[in-house]
C-alpha positions as CSV (number, residue, x, y, z in Angstrom):
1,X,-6.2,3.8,8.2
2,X,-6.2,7.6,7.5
3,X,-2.5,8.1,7.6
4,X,-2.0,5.0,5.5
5,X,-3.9,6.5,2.8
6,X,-2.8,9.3,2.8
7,X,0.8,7.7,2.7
8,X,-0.5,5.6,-0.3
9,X,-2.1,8.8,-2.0
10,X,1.8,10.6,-1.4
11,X,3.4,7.7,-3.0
12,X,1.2,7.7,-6.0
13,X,1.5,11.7,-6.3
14,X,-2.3,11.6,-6.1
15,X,-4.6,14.2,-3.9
16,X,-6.3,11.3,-2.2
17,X,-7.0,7.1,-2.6
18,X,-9.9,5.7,-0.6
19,X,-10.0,2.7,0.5
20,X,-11.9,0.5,-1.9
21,X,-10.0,2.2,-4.9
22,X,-8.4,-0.5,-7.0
23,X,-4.8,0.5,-6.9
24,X,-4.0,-1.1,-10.9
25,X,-6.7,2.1,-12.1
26,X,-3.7,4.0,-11.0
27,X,-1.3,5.2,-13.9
28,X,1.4,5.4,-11.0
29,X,0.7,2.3,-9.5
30,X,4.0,0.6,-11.1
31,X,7.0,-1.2,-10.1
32,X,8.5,2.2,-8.6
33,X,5.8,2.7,-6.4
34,X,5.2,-1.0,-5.2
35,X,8.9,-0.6,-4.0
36,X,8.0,2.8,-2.3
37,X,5.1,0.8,-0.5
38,X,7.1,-2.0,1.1
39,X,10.1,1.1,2.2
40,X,7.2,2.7,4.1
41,X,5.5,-0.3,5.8
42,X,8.7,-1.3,6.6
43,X,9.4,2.3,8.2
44,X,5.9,2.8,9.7
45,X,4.7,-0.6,10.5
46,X,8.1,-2.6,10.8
47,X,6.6,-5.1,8.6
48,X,8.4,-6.8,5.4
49,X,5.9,-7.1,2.7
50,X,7.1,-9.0,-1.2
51,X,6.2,-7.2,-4.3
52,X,4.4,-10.4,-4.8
53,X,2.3,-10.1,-1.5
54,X,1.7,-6.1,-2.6
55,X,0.7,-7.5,-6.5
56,X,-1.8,-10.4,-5.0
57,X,-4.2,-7.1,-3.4
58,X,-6.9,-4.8,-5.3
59,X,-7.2,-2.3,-3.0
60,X,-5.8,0.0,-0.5
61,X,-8.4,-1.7,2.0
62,X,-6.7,-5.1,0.9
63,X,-3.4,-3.8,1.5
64,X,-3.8,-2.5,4.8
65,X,-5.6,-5.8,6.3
66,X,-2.2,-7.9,5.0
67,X,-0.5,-5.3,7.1
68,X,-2.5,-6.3,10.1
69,X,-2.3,-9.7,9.4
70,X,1.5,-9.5,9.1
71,X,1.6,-7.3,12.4
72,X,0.0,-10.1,14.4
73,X,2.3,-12.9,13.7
């Protein structure tokens, strides 16, 4: 969960995101970087997520369990 963070807080060119942030507070949380997130789950996780699916969560916490759920199908 670490590393995810800290690839969310990259993304958003922020020093850190914990995990019950809610990711619209962010000024950089925008179309840019929702297309940054599903390029890097893709790449780390090797799973395809829709802006949609990334726009339906509130947090980072939220984000990462979708992964997981995605993972085990």
């Amino acid at each position: 969960m670490q590393e995810f963070l800290e690839g969310l807080a990259e993304i958003l060119d922020v020093d850190s995101v914990k995990a019950d942030d809610v990711l619209e507070q962010f000024p950089e949380w925008d179309s840019l970087a929702v297309l940054s997130v599903i390029a890097s789950v893709d790449s780390k996780y090797g799973v395809n997520l829709t802006s949609a699916e990334i726009r339906g969560v509130a947090t980072p916490q939220a984000l990462f369990d979708l992964i997981g759920q995605k993972r085990a199908r």
